[in-house]
MIDOSE-1310 file (N, C-alpha, C; in nm, 2 decimals, decimal comma, always signed):
residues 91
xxxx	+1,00/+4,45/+3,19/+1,00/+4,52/+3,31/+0,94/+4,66/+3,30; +0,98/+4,71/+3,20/+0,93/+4,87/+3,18/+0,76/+4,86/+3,16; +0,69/+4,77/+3,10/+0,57/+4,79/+3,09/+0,51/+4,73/+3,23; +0,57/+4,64/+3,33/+0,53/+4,62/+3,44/+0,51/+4,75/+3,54
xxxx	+0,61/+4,81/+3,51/+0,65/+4,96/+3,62/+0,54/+5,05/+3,58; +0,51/+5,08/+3,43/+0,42/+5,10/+3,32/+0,29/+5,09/+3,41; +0,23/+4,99/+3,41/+0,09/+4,92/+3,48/+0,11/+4,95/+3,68; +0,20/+4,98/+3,72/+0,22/+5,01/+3,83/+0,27/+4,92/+3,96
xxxx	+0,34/+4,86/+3,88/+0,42/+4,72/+3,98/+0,53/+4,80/+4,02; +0,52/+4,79/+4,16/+0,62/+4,86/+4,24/+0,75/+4,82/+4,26; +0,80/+4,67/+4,28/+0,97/+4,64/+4,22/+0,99/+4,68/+4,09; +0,88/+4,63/+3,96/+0,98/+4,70/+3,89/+1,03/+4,86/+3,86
xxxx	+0,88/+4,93/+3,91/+0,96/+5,08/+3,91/+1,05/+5,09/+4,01; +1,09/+4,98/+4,11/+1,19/+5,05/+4,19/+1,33/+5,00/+4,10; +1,34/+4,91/+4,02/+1,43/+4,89/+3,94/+1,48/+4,97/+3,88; +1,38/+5,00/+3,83/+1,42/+5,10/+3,72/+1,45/+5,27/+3,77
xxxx	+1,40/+5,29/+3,89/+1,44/+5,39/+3,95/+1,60/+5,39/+3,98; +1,66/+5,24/+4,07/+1,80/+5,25/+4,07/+1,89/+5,26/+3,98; +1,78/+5,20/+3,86/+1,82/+5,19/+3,73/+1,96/+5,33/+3,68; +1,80/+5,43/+3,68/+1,85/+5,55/+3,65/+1,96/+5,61/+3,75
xxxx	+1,90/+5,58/+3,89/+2,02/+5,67/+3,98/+2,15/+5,60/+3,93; +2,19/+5,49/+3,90/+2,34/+5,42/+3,89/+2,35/+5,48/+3,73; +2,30/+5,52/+3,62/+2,34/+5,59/+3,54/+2,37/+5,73/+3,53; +2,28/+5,79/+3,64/+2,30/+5,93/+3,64/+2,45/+5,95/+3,75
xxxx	+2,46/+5,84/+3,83/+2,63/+5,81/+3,87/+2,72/+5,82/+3,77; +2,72/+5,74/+3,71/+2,81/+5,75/+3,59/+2,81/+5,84/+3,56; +2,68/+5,95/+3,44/+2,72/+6,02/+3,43/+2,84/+6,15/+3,51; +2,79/+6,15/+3,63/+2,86/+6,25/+3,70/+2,99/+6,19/+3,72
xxxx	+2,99/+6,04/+3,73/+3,13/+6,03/+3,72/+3,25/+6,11/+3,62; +3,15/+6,18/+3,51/+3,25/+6,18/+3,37/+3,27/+6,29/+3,40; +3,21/+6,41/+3,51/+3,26/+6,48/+3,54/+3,20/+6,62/+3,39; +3,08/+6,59/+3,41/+3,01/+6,68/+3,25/+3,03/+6,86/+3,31
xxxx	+3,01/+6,88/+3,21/+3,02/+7,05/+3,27/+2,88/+7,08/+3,20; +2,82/+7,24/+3,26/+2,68/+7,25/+3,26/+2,72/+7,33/+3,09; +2,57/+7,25/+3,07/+2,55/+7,27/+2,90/+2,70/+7,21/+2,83; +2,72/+7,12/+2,84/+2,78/+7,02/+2,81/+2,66/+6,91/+2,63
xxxx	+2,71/+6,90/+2,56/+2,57/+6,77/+2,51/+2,60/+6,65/+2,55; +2,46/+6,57/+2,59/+2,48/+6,50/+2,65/+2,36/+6,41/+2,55; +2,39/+6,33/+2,46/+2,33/+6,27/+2,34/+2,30/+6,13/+2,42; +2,21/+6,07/+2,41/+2,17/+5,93/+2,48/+2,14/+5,83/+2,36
xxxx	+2,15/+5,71/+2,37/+2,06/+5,63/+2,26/+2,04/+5,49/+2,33; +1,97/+5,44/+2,27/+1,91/+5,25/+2,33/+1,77/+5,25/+2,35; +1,78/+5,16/+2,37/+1,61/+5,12/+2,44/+1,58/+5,16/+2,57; +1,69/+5,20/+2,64/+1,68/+5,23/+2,75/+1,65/+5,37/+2,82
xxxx	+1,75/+5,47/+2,73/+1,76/+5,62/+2,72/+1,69/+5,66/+2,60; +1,73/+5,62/+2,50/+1,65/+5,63/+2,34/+1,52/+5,73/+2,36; +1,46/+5,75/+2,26/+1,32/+5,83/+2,30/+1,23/+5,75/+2,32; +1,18/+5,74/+2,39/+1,05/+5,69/+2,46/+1,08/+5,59/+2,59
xxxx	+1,24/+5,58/+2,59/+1,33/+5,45/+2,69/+1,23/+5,46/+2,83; +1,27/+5,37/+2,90/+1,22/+5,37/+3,04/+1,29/+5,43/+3,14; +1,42/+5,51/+3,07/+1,50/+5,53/+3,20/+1,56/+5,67/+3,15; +1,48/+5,73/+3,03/+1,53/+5,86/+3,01/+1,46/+5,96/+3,09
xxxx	+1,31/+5,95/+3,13/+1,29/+6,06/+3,22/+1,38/+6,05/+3,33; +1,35/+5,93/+3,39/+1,51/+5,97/+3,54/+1,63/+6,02/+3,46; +1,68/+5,99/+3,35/+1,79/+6,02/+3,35/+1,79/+6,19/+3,33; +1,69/+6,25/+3,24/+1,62/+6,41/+3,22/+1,64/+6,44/+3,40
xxxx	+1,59/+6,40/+3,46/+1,57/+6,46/+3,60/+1,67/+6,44/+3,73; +1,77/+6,38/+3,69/+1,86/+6,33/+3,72/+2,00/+6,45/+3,69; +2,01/+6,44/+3,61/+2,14/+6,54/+3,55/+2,10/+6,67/+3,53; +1,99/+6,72/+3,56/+1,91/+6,86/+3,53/+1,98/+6,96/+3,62
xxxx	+2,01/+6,88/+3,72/+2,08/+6,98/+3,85/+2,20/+7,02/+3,80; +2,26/+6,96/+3,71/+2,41/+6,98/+3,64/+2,41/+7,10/+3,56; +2,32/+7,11/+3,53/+2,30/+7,18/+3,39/+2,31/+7,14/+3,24; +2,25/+6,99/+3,25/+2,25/+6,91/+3,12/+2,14/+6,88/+3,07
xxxx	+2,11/+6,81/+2,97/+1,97/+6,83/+2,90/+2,01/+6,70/+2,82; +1,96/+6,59/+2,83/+2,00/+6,48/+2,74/+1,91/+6,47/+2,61; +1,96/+6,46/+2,49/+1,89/+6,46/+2,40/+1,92/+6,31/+2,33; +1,77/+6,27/+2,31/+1,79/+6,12/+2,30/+1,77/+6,10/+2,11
xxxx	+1,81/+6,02/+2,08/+1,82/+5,94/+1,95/+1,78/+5,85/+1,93; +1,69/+5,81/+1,79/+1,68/+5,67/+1,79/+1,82/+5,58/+1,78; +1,93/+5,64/+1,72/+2,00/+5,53/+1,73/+2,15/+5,57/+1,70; +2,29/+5,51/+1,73/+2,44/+5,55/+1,75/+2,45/+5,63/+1,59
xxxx	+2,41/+5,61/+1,52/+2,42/+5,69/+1,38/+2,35/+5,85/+1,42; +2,29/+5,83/+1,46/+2,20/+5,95/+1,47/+2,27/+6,07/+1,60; +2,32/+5,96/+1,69/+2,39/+6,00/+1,83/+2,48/+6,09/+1,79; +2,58/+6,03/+1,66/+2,72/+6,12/+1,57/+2,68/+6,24/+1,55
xxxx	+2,56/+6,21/+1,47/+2,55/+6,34/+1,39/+2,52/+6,45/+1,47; +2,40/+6,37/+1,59/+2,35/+6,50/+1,66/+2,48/+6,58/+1,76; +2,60/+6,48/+1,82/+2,70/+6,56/+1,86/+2,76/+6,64/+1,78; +2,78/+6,59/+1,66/+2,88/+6,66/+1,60/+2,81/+6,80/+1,55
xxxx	+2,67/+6,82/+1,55/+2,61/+6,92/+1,51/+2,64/+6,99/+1,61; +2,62/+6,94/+1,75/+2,59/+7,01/+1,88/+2,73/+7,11/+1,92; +2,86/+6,98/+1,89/+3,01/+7,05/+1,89/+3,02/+7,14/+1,79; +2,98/+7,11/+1,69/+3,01/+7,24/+1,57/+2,92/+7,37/+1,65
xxxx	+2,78/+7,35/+1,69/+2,76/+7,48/+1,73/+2,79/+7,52/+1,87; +2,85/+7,49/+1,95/+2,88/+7,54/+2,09/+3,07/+7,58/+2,04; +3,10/+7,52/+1,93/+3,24/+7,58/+1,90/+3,26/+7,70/+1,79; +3,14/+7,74/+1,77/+3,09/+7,88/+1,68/+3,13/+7,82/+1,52
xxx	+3,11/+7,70/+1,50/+3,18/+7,64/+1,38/+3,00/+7,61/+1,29; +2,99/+7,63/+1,14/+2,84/+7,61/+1,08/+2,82/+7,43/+1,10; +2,69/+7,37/+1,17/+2,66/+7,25/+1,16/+2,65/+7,21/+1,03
């Protein structure tokens, strides 16, 4: 579907548009605070995903910044770097 939306097929970028709005729901469900980390990973958010620019443009008004990962290993580390430095602690 992503390389359909890709080539400019308009269901699927509308897919994928709700896609993102019903995750950027969630997120705000979790109730994030600004500059919060907000670490993403999959095929979906991951780097290059189809639904990480909405989701970048989407939570930007929060004051979030999603930083994406190739993958849940990588997700750890980058939080735990990100909590060690927003808690004045050495990554």
């Amino acid at each position: 579907m992503a390389g359909a939306a890709a080539a400019g097929d308009g269901p699927a970028r509308e897919l994928l548009d709700r896609a993102g709005a019903e995750l950027c729901a969630t997120v705000r469900a979790l109730g994030p605070r600004p500059g919060e980390p907000l670490v993403v990973t999959g095929g979906l958010v991951g780097p290059d995903g189809p639904l990480l620019g909405r989701l970048v443009e989407g939570v930007r008004e929060w004051g979030l910044v999603p930083v994406p990962v190739p993958d849940g290993v990588a997700g750890a580390v980058a939080l735990a770097r990100l909590a060690g430095s927003l808690d004045g602690a050495s990554p």
